[in-house]
LUMVONU-35997 format. One line per 5 residues: their letters; for each residue y, x, z of N, C-alpha, C. Coordinates in steps of 0.05 Angstrom, whole numbers. Each point is the difference from the previous one (the first is absolute). Layout:
REM LUMVONU-35997
A	Y/X/Z/Y/X/Z/Y/X/Z; ... .
This chain:
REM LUMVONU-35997
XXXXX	-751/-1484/230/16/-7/24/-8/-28/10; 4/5/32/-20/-36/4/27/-17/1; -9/-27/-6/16/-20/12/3/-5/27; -16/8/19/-4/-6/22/25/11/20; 13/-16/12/31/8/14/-9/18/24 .
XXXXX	5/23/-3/4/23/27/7/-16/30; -22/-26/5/25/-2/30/6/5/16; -10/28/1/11/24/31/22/11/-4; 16/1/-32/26/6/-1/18/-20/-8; -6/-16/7/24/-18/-3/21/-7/17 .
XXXXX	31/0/0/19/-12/24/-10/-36/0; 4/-1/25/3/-32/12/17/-19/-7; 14/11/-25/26/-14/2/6/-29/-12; -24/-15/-7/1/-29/2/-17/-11/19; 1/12/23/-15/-7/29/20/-25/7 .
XXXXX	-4/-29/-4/10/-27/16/9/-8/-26; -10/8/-26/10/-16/-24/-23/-14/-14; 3/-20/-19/-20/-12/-8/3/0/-30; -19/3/-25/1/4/-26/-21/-25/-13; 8/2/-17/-21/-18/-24/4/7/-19 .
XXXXX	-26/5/-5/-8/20/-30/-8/-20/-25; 2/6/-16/-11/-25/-18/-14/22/-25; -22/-15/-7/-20/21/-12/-12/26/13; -6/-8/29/-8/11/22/-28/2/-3; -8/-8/-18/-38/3/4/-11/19/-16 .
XXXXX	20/24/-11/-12/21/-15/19/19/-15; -4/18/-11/16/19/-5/28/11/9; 27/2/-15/24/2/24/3/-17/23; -3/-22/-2/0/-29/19/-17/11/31; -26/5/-12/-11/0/24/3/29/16 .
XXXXX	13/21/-21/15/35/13/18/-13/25; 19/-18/-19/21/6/18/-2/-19/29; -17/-22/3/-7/-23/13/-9/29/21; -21/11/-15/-12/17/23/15/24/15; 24/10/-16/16/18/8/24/-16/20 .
XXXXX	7/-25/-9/19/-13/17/-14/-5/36; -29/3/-6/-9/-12/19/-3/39/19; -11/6/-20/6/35/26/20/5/14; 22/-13/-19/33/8/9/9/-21/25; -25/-16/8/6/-16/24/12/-32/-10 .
XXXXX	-5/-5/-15/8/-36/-21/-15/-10/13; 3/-29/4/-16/-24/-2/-10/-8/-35; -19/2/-1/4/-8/-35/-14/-18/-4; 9/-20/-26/-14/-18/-12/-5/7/-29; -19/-9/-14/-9/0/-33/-9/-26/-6 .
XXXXX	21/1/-24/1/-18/-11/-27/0/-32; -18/-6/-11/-13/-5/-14/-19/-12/-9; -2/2/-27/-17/-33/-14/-22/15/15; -12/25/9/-21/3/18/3/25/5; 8/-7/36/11/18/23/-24/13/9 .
XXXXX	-28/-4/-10/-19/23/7/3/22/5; 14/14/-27/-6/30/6/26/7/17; 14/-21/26/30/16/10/-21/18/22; 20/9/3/-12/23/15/1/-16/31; -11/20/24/-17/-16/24/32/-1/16 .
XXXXX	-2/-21/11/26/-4/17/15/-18/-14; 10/-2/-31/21/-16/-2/-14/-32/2; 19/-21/-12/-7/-21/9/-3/-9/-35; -24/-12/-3/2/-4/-29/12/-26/3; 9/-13/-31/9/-33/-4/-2/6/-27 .
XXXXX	-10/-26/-14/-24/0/-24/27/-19/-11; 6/13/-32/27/-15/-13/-10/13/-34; 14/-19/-15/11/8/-25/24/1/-4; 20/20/-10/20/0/-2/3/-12/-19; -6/-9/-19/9/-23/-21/-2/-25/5 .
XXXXX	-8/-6/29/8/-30/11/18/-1/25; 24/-15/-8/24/0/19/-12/-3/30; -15/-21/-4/-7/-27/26/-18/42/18; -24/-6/-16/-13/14/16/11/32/10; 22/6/-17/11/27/12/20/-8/30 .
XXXXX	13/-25/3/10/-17/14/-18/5/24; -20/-18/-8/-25/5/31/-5/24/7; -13/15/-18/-9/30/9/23/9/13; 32/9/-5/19/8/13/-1/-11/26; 4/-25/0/-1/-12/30/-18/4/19 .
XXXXX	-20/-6/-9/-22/8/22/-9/32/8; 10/30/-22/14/19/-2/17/-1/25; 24/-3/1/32/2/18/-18/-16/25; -16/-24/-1/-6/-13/27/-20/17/14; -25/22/-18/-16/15/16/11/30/8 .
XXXXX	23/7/-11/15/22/0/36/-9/25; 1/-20/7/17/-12/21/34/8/-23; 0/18/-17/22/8/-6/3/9/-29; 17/10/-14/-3/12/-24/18/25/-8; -2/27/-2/15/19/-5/3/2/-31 .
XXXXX	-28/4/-8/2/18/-21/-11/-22/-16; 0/-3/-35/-15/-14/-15/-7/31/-21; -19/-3/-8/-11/22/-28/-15/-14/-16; 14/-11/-23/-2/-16/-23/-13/23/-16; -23/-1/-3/-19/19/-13/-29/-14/-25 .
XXXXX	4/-18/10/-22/-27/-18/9/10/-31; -25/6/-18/21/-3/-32/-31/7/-12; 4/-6/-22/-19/11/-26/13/17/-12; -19/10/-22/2/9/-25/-6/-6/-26; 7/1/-25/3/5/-19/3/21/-19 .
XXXXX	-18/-3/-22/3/23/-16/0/-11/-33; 22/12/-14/-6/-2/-32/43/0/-16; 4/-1/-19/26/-8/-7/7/-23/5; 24/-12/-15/6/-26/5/-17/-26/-21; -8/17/-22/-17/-23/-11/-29/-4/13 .
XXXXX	-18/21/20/-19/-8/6/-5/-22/22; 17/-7/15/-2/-9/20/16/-42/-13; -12/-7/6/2/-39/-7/20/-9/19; 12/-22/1/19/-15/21/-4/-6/18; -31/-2/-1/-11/-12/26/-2/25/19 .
XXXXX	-9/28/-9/-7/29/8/27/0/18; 25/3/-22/24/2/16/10/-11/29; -12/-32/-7/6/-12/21/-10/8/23; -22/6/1/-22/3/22/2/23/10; 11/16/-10/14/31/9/22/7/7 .
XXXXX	22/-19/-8/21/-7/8/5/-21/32; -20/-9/2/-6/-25/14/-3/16/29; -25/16/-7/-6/16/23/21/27/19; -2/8/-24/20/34/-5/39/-13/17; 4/-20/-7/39/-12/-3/-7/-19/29 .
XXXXX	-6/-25/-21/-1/-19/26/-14/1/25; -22/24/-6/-15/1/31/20/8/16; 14/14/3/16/15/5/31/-23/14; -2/-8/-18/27/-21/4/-9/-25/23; -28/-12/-2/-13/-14/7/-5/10/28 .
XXXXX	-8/23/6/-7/8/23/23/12/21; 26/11/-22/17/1/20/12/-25/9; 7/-22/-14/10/-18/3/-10/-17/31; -25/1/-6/-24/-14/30/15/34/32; -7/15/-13/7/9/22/32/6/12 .
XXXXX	18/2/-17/26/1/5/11/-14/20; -6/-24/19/9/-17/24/-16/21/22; -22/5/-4/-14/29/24/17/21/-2; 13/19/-23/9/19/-5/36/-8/13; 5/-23/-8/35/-2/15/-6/2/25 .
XXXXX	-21/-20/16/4/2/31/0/28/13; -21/13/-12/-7/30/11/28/12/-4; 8/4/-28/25/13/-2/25/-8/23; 5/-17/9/23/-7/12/-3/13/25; -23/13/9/-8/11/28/-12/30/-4 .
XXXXX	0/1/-31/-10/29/-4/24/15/-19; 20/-5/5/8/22/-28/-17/26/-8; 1/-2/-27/-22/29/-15/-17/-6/7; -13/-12/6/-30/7/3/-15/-16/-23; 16/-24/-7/-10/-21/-22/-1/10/-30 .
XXXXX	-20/-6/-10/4/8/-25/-30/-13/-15; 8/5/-35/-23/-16/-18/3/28/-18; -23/4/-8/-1/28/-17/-29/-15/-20; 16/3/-15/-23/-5/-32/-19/19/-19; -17/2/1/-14/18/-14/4/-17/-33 .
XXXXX	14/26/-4/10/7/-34/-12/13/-19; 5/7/-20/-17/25/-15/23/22/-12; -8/30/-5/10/10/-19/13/-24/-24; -23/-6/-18/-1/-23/-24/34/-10/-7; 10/-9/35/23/-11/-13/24/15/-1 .
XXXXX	-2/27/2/23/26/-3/-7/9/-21; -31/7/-5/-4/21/-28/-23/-14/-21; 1/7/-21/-9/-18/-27/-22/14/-8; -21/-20/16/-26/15/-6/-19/-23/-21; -20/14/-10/-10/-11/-18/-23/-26/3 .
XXXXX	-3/-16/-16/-20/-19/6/11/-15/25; 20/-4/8/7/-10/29/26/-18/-6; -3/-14/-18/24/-17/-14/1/-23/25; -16/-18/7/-1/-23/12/13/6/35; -23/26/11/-4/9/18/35/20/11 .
XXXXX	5/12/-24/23/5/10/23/-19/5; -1/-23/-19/18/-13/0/7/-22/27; -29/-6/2/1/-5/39/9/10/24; 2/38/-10/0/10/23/38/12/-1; 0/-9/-24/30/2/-6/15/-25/7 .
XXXXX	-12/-23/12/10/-17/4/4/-4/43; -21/18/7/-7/7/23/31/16/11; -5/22/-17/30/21/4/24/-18/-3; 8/-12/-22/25/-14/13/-11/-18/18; -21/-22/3/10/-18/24/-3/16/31 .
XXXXX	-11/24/-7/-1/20/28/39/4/13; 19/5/-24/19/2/-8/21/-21/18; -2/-20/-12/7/-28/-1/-4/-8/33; -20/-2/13/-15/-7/19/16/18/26; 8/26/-6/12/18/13/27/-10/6 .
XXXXX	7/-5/-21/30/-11/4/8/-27/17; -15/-21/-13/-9/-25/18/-2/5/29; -18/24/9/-5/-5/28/0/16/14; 23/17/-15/18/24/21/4/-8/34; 27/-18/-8/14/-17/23/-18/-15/18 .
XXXXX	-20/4/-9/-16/-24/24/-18/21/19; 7/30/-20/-24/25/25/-29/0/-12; -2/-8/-28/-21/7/-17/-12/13/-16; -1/29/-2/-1/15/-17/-23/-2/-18; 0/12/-29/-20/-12/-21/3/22/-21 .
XXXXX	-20/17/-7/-10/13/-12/-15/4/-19; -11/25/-12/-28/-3/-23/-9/19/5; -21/7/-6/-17/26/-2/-10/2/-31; 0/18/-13/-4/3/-32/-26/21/1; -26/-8/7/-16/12/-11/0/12/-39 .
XXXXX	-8/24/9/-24/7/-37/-24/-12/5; -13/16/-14/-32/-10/0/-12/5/23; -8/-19/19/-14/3/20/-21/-5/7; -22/24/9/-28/-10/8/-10/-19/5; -7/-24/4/-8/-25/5/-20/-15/-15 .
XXXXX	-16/-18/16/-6/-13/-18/2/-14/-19; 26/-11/-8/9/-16/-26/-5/27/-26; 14/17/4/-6/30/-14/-33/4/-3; -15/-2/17/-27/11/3/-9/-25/-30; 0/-26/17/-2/-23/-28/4/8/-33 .
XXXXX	27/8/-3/14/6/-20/-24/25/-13; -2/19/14/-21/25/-8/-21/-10/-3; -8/-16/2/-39/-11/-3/9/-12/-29; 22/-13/2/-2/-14/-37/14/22/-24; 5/22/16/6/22/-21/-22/8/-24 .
XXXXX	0/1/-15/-18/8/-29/-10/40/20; 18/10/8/-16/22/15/9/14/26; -3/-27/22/4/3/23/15/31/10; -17/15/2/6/31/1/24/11/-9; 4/5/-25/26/-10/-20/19/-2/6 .
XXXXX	1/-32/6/25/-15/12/13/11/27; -20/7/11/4/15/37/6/17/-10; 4/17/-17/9/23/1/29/-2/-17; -2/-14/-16/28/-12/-15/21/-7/24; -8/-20/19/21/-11/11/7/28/30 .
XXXXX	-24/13/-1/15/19/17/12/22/-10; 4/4/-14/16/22/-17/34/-28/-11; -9/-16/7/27/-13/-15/22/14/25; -2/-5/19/9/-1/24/5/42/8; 25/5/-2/9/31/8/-19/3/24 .
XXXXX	-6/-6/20/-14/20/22/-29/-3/-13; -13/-8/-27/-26/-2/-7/-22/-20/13; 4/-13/11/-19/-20/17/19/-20/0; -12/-27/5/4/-26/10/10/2/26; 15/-14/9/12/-3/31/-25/-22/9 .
XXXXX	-2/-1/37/-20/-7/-3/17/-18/27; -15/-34/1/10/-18/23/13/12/21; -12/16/15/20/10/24/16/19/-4; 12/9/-25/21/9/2/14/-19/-15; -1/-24/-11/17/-22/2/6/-12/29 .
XXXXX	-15/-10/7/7/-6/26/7/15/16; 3/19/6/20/21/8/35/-9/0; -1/0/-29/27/-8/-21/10/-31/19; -21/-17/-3/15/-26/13/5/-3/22; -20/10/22/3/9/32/31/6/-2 .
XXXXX	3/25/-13/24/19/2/23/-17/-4; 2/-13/-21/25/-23/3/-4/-19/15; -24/-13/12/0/-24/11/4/6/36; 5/32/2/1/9/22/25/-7/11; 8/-6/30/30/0/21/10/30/-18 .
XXXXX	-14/8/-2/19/32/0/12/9/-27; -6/-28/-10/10/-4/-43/25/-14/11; 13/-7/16/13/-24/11/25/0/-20; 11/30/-12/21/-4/-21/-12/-1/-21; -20/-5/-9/-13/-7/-32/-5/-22/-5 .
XXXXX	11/-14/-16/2/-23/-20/5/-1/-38; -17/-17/-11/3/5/-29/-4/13/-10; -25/19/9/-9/28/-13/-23/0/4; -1/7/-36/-32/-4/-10/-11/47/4; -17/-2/20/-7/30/5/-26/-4/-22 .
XXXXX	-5/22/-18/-20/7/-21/-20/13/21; -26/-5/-8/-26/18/12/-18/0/-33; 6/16/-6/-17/3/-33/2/37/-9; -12/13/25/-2/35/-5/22/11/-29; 28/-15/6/12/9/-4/9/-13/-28 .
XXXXX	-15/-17/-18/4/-12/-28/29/-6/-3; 14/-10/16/27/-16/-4/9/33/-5; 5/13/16/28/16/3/-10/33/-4; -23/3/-8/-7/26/-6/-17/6/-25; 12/21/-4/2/1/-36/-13/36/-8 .
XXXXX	-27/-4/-2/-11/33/-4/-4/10/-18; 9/19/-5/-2/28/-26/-27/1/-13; -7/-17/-22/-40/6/-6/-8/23/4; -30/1/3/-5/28/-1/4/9/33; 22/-20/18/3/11/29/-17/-17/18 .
């Protein structure tokens, strides 16, 4: 299945809105940058390198583990975009091993990225996100790309889940905070999804082949979900037409959370 967004079927329906993507220069980041932009967005991408955003958005070159520079990138973001609708906090790493493989420093640095990017980047944009809101009811919203990891207890993913379990409540938390102001705030809970961080992960497998076939069989529909049907998932909440959805983490993982098959079927 391609990543590539269908954009002869898409509705218009963020035609006069503006987004910023963060981890926009590749895999889900750059789906949904490119799907927000079919659906008629102004878009910006945010990344340590906005190369691969797709044609049209506006790149701005940031690390989310530095306050100052996520600060600039936002601003000059909201100043080339005149406005701000949507944020999609999507920036994160991975991790793989239990809790003893991974050092303090590992934690930090995964935590750093995965939590505070997140906190760091809404925080810079949240004065764009109130103005818009006060003139847009529903239409405002921050939707976080989450994982399966922090609903179901998967293996070797001690560090990695524990980040993305920290994502789900402040997805939670953040909802509640900024109900009243006309800000809605979300998650999307991928499974294993096609991408390149995944593609990485398979080259250091002991038998590449193997592993691709391990992690698509983990997953009930048998395959990996693949970027644009994540971004699908965040469009769909970050859409006017989500306008009563808040605090809800929607799963895209061919079914892992909530479907449970007979072996042998």
């Amino acid at each position: 299945m391609s990543d590539r967004p269908r954009t002869g079927h898409h509705p218009a329906d963020f035609e006069g809105m503006a987004a910023l993507v963060t981890g926009g220069g590749s895999g889900i980041g750059a789906a949904t940058a490119a799907l927000l932009l079919a659906r008629g967005a102004r878009v910006a991408v945010l990344d340590r390198d906005p190369a691969g955003a797709p044609a049209g958005a506006i790149p701005v070159t940031a690390d989310v583990t530095s306050d100052a520079a996520v600060r600039a990138a936002v601003a000059e973001a909201v100043g080339e975009l005149g406005a701000l609708h949507t944020l999609v906090g999507n920036a994160g790493t991975g991790a793989i091993g239990t809790v003893v493989d991974n050092d303090d420093a590992e934690w930090g640095r995964v935590l750093d990225v995965n939590v505070l990017g997140l906190v760091r980047t809404a925080r810079a944009a949240l004065p764009a996100l109130r103005r818009t809101a006060a003139g847009a009811p529903g239409r405002v919203s921050i939707t976080h790309t989450c994982s399966i990891a922090a609903t179901a207890g998967l293996p070797q993913r001690a560090l990695y889940a524990a980040s993305k379990g920290a994502v789900l409540s402040l997805t939670l938390a953040m909802a509640a905070d900024h109900l009243r102001e006309g800000i809605r705030v979300n998650c999307v809970n991928p499974g294993t999804a096609d991408t390149p961080w995944v593609g990485r992960l398979l080259d250091h497998a002991d038998d590449p082949a193997a592993e691709r076939v391990a992690l698509n069989a983990r997953q009930p529909m048998g395959r990996m979900v693949t970027a644009a049907e994540v971004a699908a998932a965040i469009a769909s909440l970050a859409s006017p037409s989500a306008s009563g959805i808040t605090g809800t983490a929607l799963a895209v993982d061919g079914g892992m959370q909530g479907v449970r098959l007979r072996g042998g079927t």
